[in-house]
C-alpha positions, 0 to 999 in steps of 0.5 A, a space after each residue: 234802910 232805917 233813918 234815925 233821929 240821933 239828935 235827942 235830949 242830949 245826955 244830960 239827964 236829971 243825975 248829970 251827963 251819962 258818957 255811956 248815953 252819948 256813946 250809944 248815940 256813937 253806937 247806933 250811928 255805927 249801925 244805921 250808917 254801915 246799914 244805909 251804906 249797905 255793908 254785908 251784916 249790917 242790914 238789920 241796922 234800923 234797930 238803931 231807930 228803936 234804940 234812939 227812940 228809947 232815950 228820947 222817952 227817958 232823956 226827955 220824960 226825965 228832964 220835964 219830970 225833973 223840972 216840973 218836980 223841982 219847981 212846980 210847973 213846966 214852961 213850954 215856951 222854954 221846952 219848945 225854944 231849946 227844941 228849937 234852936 237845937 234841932 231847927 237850925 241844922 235840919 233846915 240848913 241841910 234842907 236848904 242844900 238838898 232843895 238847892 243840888 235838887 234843882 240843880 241837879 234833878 229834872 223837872 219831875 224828881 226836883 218837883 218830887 224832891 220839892 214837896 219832900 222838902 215841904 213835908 220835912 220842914 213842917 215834920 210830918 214826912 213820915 205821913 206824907 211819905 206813907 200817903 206815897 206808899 214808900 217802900 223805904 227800903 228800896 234805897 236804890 230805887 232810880 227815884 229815892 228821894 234825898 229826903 227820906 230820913 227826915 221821917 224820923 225826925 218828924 216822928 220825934 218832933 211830934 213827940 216833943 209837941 204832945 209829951 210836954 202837954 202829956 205830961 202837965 195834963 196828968 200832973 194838973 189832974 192829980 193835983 185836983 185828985 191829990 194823987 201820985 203824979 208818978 203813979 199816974 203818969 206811970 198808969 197812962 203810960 202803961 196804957 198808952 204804950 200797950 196800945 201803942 204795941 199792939 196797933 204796931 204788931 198788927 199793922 206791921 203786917 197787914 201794911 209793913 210800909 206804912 207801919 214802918 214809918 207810923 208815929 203810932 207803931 213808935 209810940 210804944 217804943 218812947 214810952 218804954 224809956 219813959 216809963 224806965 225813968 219813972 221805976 227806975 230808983 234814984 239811988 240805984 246801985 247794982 253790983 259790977 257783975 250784974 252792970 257788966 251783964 245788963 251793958 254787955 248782954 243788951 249791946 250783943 242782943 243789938 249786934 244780933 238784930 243787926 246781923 239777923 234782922 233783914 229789911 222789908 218785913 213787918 217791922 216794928 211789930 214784935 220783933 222790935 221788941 228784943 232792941 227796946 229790951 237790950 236798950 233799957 238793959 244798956 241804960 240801966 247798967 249805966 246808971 247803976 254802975 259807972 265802972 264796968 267795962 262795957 260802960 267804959 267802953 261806950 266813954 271812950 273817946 271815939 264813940 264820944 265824938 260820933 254821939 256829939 256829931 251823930 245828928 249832922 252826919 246823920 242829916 248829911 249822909 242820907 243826901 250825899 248817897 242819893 245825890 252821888 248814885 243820881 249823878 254816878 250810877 248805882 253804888 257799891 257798898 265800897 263806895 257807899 261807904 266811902 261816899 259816907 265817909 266823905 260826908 263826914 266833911 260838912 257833917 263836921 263843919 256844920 256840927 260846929 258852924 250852926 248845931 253847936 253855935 246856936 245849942 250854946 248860944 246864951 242869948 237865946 238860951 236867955 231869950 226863948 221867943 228868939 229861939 222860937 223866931 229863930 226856929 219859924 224862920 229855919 223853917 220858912 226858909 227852908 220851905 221857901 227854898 222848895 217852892 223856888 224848885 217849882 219855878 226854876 225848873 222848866 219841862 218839855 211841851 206835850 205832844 199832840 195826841 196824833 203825833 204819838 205812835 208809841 209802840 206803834 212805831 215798830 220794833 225796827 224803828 231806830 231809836 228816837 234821838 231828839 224831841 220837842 214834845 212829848 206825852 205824857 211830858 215828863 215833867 208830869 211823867 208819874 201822873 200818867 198811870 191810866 184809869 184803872 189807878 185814877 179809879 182807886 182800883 190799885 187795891 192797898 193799905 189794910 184791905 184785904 179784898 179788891 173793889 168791883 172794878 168793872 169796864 168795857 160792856 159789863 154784860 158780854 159773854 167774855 169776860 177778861 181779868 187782870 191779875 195782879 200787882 201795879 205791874 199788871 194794872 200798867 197793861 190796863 190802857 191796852 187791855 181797855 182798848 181791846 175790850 172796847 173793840 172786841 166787846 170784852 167785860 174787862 176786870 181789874 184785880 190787883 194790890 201794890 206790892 203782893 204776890 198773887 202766887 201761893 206763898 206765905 209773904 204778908 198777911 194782908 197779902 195772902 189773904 187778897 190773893 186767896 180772897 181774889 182767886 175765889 173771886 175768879 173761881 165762883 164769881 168772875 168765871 172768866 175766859 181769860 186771865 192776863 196776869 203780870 207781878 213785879 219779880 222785886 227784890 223785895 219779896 221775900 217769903 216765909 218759911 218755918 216762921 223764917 223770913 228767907 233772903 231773896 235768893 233763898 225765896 226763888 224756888 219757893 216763889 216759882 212752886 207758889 207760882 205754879 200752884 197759882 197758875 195750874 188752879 187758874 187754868 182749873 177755872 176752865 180760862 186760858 191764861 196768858 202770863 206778861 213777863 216783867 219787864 227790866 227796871 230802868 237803871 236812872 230816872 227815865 223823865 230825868 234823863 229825857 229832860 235832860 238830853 232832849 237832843 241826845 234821847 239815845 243816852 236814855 237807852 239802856 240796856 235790859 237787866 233782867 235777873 233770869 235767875 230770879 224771874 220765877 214768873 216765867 220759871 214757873 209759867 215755862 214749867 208748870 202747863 204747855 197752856 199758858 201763853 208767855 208774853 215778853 215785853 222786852 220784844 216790844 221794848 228793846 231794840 237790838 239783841 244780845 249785848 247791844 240789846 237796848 231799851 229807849 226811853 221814848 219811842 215814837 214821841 211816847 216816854 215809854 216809863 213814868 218812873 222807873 218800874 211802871 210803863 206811862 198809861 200812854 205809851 201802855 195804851 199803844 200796845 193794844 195791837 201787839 197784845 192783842 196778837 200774842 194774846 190767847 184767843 177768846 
């Protein structure tokens, strides 16, 4: 789900310590929480992010505006050092656990992962790195989830905490030149700023849904709606009890309903973050006006107190414990998510007391602002140096002489491989593994609406083949570049990470490569052959009558575009074979294989493959008796009904170099079990 940075200003603010502040941190924490665990109606929960990045625009903007009013200038080495010592301390402690279970726990190629996560959130800018990833962070189940994944937003809000300061003596130095309102003037930037900054994130969001999830830009808009509420809003303010009660009660309902409403994986910020940011400056000017009403009594209440003074530490520890128990358990449910979270509890507590407390109260560095700063460098040189040692603890397996590899040439009555010396690709480097076709940047991703020419085999046969599709058709592309070189095939590669090439309304960006690419095919590629395969995820979700539907909901509309799709491919005159998905693994398949060398059946696994949900097929099986269906499981698996099993490596090849992508290597050795089920050209 969403990550949140739930350790902000505090609630100190210019007029003293807001009790209703602290239990809106208790609040949110409720919410991402229960949404990280999975509780039915709470997946719209990340709308806590929005509302934490509000309060620190107004925590923050009002406390540097109250210094800077107060006396003249701004300090930034003591703006920075209680940043420091608040923040630094229990982020880079937590780190130091994960980098360490990590290289305990992981094998080579997830610890190695893990290791740069590390890196990247120790000097705050994971949100980037994870964007250059391409993270679908909503895919919390994924084999691979990384253990660090929300620290995302805490880089985000320590790069606000580096430029705001700067931001905000910048505009109070120039006014001072011109002799106008500092106020006005900072309140005119931000205007601009935030405006900008909302129309960057309603656009990206969906031309690129991931990365505009995680972009420090698509945020911005969202601090600076608190800090602009600190500038308007009247110091002496004082509303009727009726108007504070509605203003407290109606934005904690509208946060309710985004969170019961809202579903993940759509194009998030966007517009529709606008309604939590409103209920949010709804929450705090309530509060502020009138300390009394009752749902302002109720965010003081003890309990919510409590959950905002340790929301920061729970929130750093949850994350870790809910990937560390499923890596090691298997999948969870969310009974025991939540009750994995609620274990977490534990060095939330003790951590809360033993490091974020002693070192925010500490007078000695609150007197001393260089050690704190020391202090800060020193929790996160740790913390990378920690993540470095993960690359020198953990050994791999040796690579496998290019003859000794059968792969799928082995055979389907081959047993199940049991030990291994060395294979290929090694496991340790298993995700390097994807084939030419990605190695050429021909995966088609981020804003671009076309893919480029990508060309292989003799580019001026008489037959021409086309791959179609998402990464997990271009996972075919070794096999196919075989036969191409073999039977003189002009081979083209056609796809984009994550989209559907059926015609349904999914993302923008999406529909319009699909349209842009099937009017490639029909009036460029003329091909004799299409090949296509698409991931049947969870994630795709359409829309319909503007509503984002459930994944269920989206079969029946996912199979008809599918159907359309495929009955205007076959109008091109090409034959058209469609490559079912394959099963996901349910562990890390280099993990495992690292880990039970001489046991290699324990990386078997039996096939989950959701019949009700592969419209690929569905709709292949029902659209034209001329399109050629093609399993790879038959090739894949080993054995029938319930004592079916899917091995990890197969004739010194790892079949899986992460847990939905077949290896380039071992893809490369289907050539001839392709080829033979493919339609003839």
């Amino acid at each position: 789900m969403s990550s949140v940075p739930p350790a902000v200003a505090g609630a100190q603010t210019p007029r003293g310590f807001r009790l209703d502040i602290q239990g809106i941190r208790g609040f949110a924490l409720i919410l991402v929480l229960a949404a990280h665990a999975e509780v039915p109606g709470f997946e719209g929960g990340f709308v806590a992010l929005d509302l934490f990045f509000v309060l620190s625009g107004f925590l923050i903007t009002g406390l540097i505006l109250s210094e800077v009013e107060k006396t003249g200038r701004l300090s930034l080495r003591d703006f920075y050092a209680r940043r420091a010592r608040r923040l630094l301390p229990l982020a880079a402690a937590v780190l130091g656990v994960i980098a360490i279970v990590s290289a305990i726990m992981f094998a080579t190629q997830r610890a190695q992962n893990v290791s740069d996560d590390v890196i990247a959130a120790a000097l705050y800018f994971s949100n980037w790195h994870f964007i250059a990833q391409d993270l679908d962070y909503f895919a919390f189940k994924s084999a691979t989830v990384s253990p660090v994944e929300h620290y995302w937003s805490l880089s985000v809000e320590e790069q606000f905490y580096l430029v705001w300061p700067l931001l905000v003596l910048g505009v109070t130095a120039l006014t001072a030149r011109l002799g106008l309102s500092h106020r006005r003037t900072l309140l005119a930037v931000l205007i601009v700023i935030g405006a900008a900054s909302l129309a960057h994130s309603i656009q990206f969001s969906a031309e690129n849904p991931r990365a505009a999830y995680l972009s420090t830009l698509t945020r911005v808009w969202q601090i600076v709606a608190g800090a602009i509420l600190v500038i308007v809003l009247p110091a002496g303010l004082r509303l009727s009890k009726r108007v504070s009660t509605s203003l407290v009660a109606g934005g904690l309902a509208v946060l309710v309903a985004t969170t019961v409403t809202y579903s993940s994986g759509g194009a998030y910020p966007g517009w529709k973050a606008i309604f939590p940011i409103l209920a949010t400056l709804a929450i705090i000017v309530g509060g502020t006006a009138v300390m009394s009403s009752a749902p302002t009594r109720l965010l003081s209440l003890p309990p919510f107190q409590y959950l905002g003074r340790i929301s920061y530490s729970w929130y750093l520890w949850h994350w870790p414990a809910l990937v560390f128990v499923a890596a090691e358990f298997g999948p969870l449910s969310w009974p025991q998510s939540v009750g994995v979270t609620l274990l977490a509890w534990v060095p939330s507590h003790i951590t809360h007391h033993l490091i974020e407390e002693r070192f925010r109260r500490s007078r000695s560095l609150a007197v001393r602002p260089r050690w704190a700063l020391a202090l800060g460098g020193g929790c996160t040189v740790t913390a990378v140096a920690l993540a470095l040692l993960i690359l020198v603890v953990k050994p791999g397996l040796p690579l496998a002489p290019v003859e000794a590899v059968a792969g799928a040439r082995a055979g389907v009555s081959a047993p199940i491989q049991t030990k291994a010396t060395a294979l290929r690709p090694a496991p340790q480097n298993a995700n390097d593994d994807k084939g030419r076709l990605f190695d050429d940047g021909c995966l088609t991703m981020g804003k671009k609406r076309k893919s480029k020419s990508c060309v292989y085999g003799n580019p001026k046969s008489k037959t021409t083949v086309v791959m179609l599709g998402d990464s997990h058709a271009l996972q075919y592309f070794p096999a196919m570049l075989r036969l191409a070189k073999k039977h003189d095939w002009r081979l083209v590669g056609l796809a984009r990470a994550s989209c559907l090439v059926g015609d349904v309304n999914y993302q923008p960006t999406c529909n319009a490569w699909r349209e842009n690419t099937l009017r490639r095919i029909e009036k460029k590629e003329k091909p004799d052959l299409i090949v296509t395969t698409n991931s049947i995820d969870k994630r795709f979700r359409v829309i319909v009558g503007g509503t984002k539907l459930s994944r269920t909901a989206s079969e029946p509309h996912l199979e008809s575009g599918y159907s359309r799709t495929y009955r205007r491919l076959l109008r091109t005159g090409a034959r058209l074979a469609v490559i079912r998905d394959q099963s996901p693994t349910p562990f890390d398949p280099a993990e495992c294989v690292l880990k039970n060398q001489k046991k290699l059946d324990r990386c078997a696994f039996k096939p989950n493959r959701n019949a009700k949900l592969s419209f690929d097929y569905k709709a292949a099986r029902n659209t034209s008796e001329r399109i050629k269906i093609i399993d790879p499981l038959r090739v894949l698996c080993r054995g029938t009904g319930s004592k079916k099993r899917c091995p990890a490596v197969i004739g010194n090849a790892l079949v899986y170099r992460d847990s939905e992508h077949l290896s380039a290597t071992y893809a490369r050795t289907l050539d001839d079990w392709l080829y033979k089920r493919l339609p003839k050209v």
